[in-house]
N, C-alpha and C positions, 0 to 999 in steps of 0.2 A: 704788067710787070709786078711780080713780089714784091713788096718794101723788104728792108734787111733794116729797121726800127731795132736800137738798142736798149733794152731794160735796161734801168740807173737803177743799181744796188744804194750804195750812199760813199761817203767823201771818204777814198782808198791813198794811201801817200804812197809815191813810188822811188824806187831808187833800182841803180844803173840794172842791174840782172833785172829788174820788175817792168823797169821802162820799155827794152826787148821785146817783151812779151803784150806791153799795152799798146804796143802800135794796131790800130784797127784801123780805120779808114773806110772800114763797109766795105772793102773792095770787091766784087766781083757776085753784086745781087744775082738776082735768079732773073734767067729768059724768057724767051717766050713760052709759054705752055706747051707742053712736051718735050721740051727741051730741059737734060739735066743738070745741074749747075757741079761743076770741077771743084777742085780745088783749090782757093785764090790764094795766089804767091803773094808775097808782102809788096806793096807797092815800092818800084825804083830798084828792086832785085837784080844785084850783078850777074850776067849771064857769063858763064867759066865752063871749060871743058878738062875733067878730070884726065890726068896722065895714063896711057895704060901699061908704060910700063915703072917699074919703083922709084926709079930716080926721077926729081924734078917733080912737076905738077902745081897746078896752078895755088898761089896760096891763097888765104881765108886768116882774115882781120879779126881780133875778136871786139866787139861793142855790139855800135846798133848799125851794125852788116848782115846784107842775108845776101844770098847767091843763090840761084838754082842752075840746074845743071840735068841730064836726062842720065840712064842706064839701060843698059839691051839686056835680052837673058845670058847669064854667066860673063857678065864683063864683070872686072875688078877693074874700081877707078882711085888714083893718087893724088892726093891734095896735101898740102905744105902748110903745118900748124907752129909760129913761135910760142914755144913756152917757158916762163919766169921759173925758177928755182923756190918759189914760192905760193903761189896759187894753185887752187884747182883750176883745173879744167874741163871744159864739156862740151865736143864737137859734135851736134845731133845732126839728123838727115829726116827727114819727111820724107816719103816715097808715095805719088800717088795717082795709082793708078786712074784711068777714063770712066767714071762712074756707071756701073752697068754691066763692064769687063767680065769675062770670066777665066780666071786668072788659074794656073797648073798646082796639084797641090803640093810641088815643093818648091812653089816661088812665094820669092819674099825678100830680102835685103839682112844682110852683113856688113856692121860697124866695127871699126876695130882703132887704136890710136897705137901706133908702134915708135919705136927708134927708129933712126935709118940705117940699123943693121937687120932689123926686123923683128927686134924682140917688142913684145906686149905689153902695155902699161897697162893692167889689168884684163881680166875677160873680155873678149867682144861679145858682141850683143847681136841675136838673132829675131826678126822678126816674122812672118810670115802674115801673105796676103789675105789669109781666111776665106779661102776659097771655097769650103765647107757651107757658107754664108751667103758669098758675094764678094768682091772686092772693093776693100777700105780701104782708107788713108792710112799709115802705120807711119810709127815713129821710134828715134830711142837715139841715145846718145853715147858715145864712148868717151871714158871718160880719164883722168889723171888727177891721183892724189900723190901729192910728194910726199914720200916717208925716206926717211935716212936710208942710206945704203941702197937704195931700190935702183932699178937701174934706168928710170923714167923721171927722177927725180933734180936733177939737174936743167940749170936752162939748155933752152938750145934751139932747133929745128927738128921739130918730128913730123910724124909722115899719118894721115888721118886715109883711112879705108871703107871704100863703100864696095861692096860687092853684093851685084844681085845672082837670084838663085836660076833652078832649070823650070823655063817655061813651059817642057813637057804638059801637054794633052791642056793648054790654055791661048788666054793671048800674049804672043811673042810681041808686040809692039814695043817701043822704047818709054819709060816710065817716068816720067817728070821728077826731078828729087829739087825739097829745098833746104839751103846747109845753112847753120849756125854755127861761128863759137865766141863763148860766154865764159868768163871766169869770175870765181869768188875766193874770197879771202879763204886760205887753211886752217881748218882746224875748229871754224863756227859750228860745222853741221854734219849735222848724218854720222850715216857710219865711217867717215875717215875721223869724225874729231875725235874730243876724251868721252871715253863712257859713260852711262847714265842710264836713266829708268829702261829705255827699251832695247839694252843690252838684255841677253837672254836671260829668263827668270827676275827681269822688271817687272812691278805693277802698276796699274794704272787704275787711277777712279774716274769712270768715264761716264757721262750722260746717256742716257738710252738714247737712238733717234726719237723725234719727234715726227707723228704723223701729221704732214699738213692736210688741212679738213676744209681748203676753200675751196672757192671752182677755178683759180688759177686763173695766173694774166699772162693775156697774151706776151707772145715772145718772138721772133724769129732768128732761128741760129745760123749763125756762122758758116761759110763755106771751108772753113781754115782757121789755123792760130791767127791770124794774122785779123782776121773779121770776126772773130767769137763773142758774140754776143754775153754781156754782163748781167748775170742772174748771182741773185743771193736767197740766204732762206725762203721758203715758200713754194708754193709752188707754179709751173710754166706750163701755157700750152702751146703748143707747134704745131706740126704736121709735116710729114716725108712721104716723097714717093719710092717708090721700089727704085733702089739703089744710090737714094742719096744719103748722104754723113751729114748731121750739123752739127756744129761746135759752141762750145758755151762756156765763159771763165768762172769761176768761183773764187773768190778771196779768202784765201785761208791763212790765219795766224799760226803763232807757234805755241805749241802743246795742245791746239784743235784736232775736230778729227771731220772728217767730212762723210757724209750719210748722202746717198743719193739712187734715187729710185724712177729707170722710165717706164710707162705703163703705154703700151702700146695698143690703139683701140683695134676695134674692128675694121678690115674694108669692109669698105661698100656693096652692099644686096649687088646683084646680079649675077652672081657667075660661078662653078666651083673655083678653090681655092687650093693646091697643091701645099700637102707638109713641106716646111723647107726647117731641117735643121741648121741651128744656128741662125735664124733667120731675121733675129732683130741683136741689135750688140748695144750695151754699153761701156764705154772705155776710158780712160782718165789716165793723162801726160800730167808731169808735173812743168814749172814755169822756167824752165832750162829743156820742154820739150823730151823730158824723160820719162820711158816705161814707165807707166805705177800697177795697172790692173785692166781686164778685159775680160768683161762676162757677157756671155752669149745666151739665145734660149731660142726653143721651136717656135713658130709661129704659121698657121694654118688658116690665117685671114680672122681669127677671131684673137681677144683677149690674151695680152701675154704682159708679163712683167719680171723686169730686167734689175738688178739690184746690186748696190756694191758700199762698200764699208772699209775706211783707211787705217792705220795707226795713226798718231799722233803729229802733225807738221814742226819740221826742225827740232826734236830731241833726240837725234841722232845714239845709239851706243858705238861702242869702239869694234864693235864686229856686223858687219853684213847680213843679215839674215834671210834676205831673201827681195823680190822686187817689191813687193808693197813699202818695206821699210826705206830700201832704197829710192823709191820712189819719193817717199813723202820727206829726203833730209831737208826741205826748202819749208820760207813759210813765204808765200808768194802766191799767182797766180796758178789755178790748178784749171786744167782745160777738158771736161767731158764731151765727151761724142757720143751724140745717139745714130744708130745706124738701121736701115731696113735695106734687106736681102733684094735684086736685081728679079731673084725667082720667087720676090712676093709677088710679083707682078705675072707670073706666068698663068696665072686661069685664063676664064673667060670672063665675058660682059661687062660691067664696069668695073668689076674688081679689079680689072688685068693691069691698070697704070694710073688707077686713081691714088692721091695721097690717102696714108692714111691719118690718123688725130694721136699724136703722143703727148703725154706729161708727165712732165719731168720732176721730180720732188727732190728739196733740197735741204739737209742740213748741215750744220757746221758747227758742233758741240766741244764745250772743253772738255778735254782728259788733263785731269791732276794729279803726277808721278806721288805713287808714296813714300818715294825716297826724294830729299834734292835736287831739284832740275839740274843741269848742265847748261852754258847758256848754249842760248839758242842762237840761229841766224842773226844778225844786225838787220834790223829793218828794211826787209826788200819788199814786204808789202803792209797791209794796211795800216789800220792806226786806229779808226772809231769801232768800234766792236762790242754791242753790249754782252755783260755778263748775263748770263743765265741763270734761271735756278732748275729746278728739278729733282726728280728722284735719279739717284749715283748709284752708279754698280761696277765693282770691282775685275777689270780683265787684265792676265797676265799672257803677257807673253812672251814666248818661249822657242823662238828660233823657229817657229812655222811662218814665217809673213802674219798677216792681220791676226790668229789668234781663234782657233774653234770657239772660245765664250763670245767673241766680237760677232762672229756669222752665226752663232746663235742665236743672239738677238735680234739680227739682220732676220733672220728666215721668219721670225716672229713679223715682223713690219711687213715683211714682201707676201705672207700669207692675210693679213689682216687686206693689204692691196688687192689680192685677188679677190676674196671675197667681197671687199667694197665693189669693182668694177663690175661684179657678175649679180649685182642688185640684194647682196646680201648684208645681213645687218654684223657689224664686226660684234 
C-alpha cells in the first residue's frame, strides 16, 4: 500500500469558501500494485440524479456540500441552484473519467448557470477530456456575478447545466462528476469587482521565479481536491504511472503570483518507449474548483518539463481578460495536477507500466501593482507568509491572460530545468 503522507506547508487560516476546499481526509490511497488509483470523491458526498429534462432537478446547497452524480455521452443533466440578489456564485462539476480511458476527441463536459427560461448568466464553460494525452480529471465552474439590470441578477431559483460531449471513436462508459456550490460576497474580487492594476494596461512589479536548487522532499499527491496533498515553496518528489493525475494545494495570497514547474524523469531502461503528444500535463483550479491554465508537452520516456506562470491572486480589474485572470480572482487554495499519459505506458519491458519520478517546483512571489491596489478578497486563505526580497521586474498586462513578459521569464526557468535534468551546468 502507497502512504498518501501530507506535506505541512506551515499555519494557513481558513474561512467559509477556503474551508471547502481544505477538507482532505486522505481519502481514497492507492492499491494494490497495478492497480490505478481514480479519483477520490470528498468523503459523505450526497449521491443525486440530474433531471433530463429542464424543469425540476434535483437541488444543490451551497457551503460545505458536495454531491456526485455520473453522465453518459451527450446527456444534458438539470440541477436547482437558490440564488441571493447578492453574492456571487459558483456551481463547479469535476468530471472524471476511469484512469487509463481513452476517451473520443470531442468528449468533454459543458457548464452553464441559466434562468429558468433559459437565459445565461454569463458564458458556459467547456472543457474537454485531452484525449490527445490521455484522460484527466477536468474541472471548471459556471458561474453569476449580479450587476444591475442583468437578467441573473435577482434572487430566485436558477437551473445549473452539465452536459457531456460525443463519445465518438472512445470510451462511451458513464463519467463520474462531483458538484459544488460556493458563494462569496460581490464586488471583493476578480473581474466582477471595481477595477484596478490588472484591468488592461495595468502594471505590475513582480519577482522573477526562483529556482529551487534542493533535491526535494518527498511528497505524495492527491487522488482529487478533496486529498491534495499540501506543498509550498520548494520543491517535491513523487512519481506517477502511466495514467494517473496527482493533486496538490498551494496557498496563495492576494497580490502573489504563483510559479510552478514539473519536471518529469525518465522510465525505466528496458524497452522502447512510443512519442506520445501531450503526454505529461500540468494544470491548476483555483479554490472554488475553477479553470485557471493547462499546459501540456511530449514526452517519449525520457526528460520532459511542464511549466506554468499566474497573474497576480485576488486583484481582480473590472473586465475579464481571459481564464488565467479569471482564474486567479481568489486568494485561497490553488490546486495543481501533474498528469502522465495512459500511452506512456504503451512500450515494452519495464517501461510499459512502471512509475515514473516527477518534481514539482514551487513558487509563490509577490507582484506589487504600480498603481493602488483595489482591495482584494477578505481573508479566505492564509495568513503567515514571509516577505521576500529579490531582484523585481516590471510585467504589464494587457488583456492576453498571464502576459508575453510573464512566459518570458517562465521560458528562461523551464530552459535552465532542462539543462539541469540533462546533466548540464545552467
Amino acid at each position: 500500500m502507497r502512504g498518501r503522507g501530507k506535506a505541512r506547508g506551515g499555519v494557513v487560516g481558513v474561512t467559509v469558501l477556503g474551508l471547502l476546499m481544505a477538507v482532505t481526509g486522505r481519502a481514497g490511497a492507492a492499491g494494490e500494485a497495478g492497480a490505478l488509483t481514480g479519483y477520490a470523491m470528498a468523503p459523505g458526498a450526497q449521491v443525486i440524479e440530474g433531471a433530463l429534462a429542464r424543469d425540476g432537478g434535483p437541488p444543490l446547497r451551497p457551503g460545505p456540500h458536495t454531491y456526485k452524480d455520473s453522465v453518459r455521452p451527450g446527456e444534458r443533466k438539470h440541477y436547482t441552484v437558490e440564488l441571493d440578489g447578492t453574492s456571487n456564485a459558483y456551481v463547479s462539476a469535476v468530471a472524471a473519467p476511469k484512469p487509463g480511458s481513452a476517451m473520443g476527441p470531442r468528449d468533454g463536459i459543458d457548464v452553464a448557470l441559466e434562468t429558468p427560461d433559459g437565459t445565461p448568466c454569463g458564458a458556459g464553460r467547456h472543457r474537454t477530456f485531452l484525449s490527445a494525452g490521455g484522460a484527466y480529471p477536468v474541472a471548471d465552474y459556471a458561474e453569476r456575478v449580479p450587476r444591475a439590470g442583468s437578467a441573473c441578477a435577482a434572487a430566485g431559483t436558477y437551473r445549473f447545466v452539465l452536459e457531456r460531449g460525443d463519445a465518438a471513436g472512445g470510451d462511451g462508459a458513464p463519467v463520474p462528476v462531483e458538484l459544488q456550490y460556493v458563494t462569496a460576497p460581490a464586488g471583493e474580487e476578480g473581474p466582477g469587482g471595481q477595477g484596478g492594476p490588472s484591468s488592461p494596461g495595468g502594471a505590475w512589479a513582480s519577482q522573477a521565479p526562483r529556482m529551487p536548487d534542493g533535491p526535494g522532499r518527498a511528497v505524495s499527491g492527491g487522488s482529487g481536491f478533496n486529498d491534495a496533498a499540501e506543498v509550498g515553496a520548494g520543491s517535491w518528489k513523487d512519481e506517477l504511472r502511466p495514467g494517473e493525475t496527482r493533486f496538490y494545494r498551494v496557498a496563495v495570497t492576494a497580490g502573489r503570483q504563483l510559479f510552478a514547474r514539473a519536471r518529469f524523469g525518465a522510465a525505466p531502461a528496458g524497452g522502447a518507449s512510443p512519442y506520445v503528444a501531450g503526454g505529461v500535463r500540468l494544470g491548476l483550479n483555483n479554490t472554488a474548483r475553477g479553470y485557471v491554465m493547462n499546459r501540456t508537452t511530449g514526452y517519449q520516456g525520457k526528460d520532459a518539463v511542464v511549466s506554468l506562470a499566474t497573474p497576480p491572486a485576488a486583484y481582480g480589474g473590472g473586465v475579464a481578460v481571459g481564464d488565467a485572470v479569471r482564474g486567479m480572482r481568489f486568494a485561497g487554495w490553488y490546486y495543481l495536477q501533474a498528469s502522465l499519459s495512459p500511452r506512456a505506458g504503451a512500450g515494452t519491458g519495464a517501461s510499459a507500466a512502471a512509475a515514473v519520478p516527477v518534481t514539482l517546483d514551487v513558487d509563490v512571489a509577490e507582484a506589487r501593482p504600480a498603481a493602488p491596489a483595489p482591495k482584494p478578497v477578505s481573508g479566505i486563505i492564509p495568513a503567515r507568509d514571509k516577505e521576500r526580497g529579490g531582484r523585481l521586474r516590471v510585467i504589464g498586462y494587457t488583456g492576453v491572460g498571464t502576459g508575453s513578459a510573464l512566459l518570458a521569464g517562465l521560458a528562461g526557468w523551464t530552459w535552465a530545468a532542462r539543462r539541469r535534468s540533462r546533466g548540464v551546468g545552467a
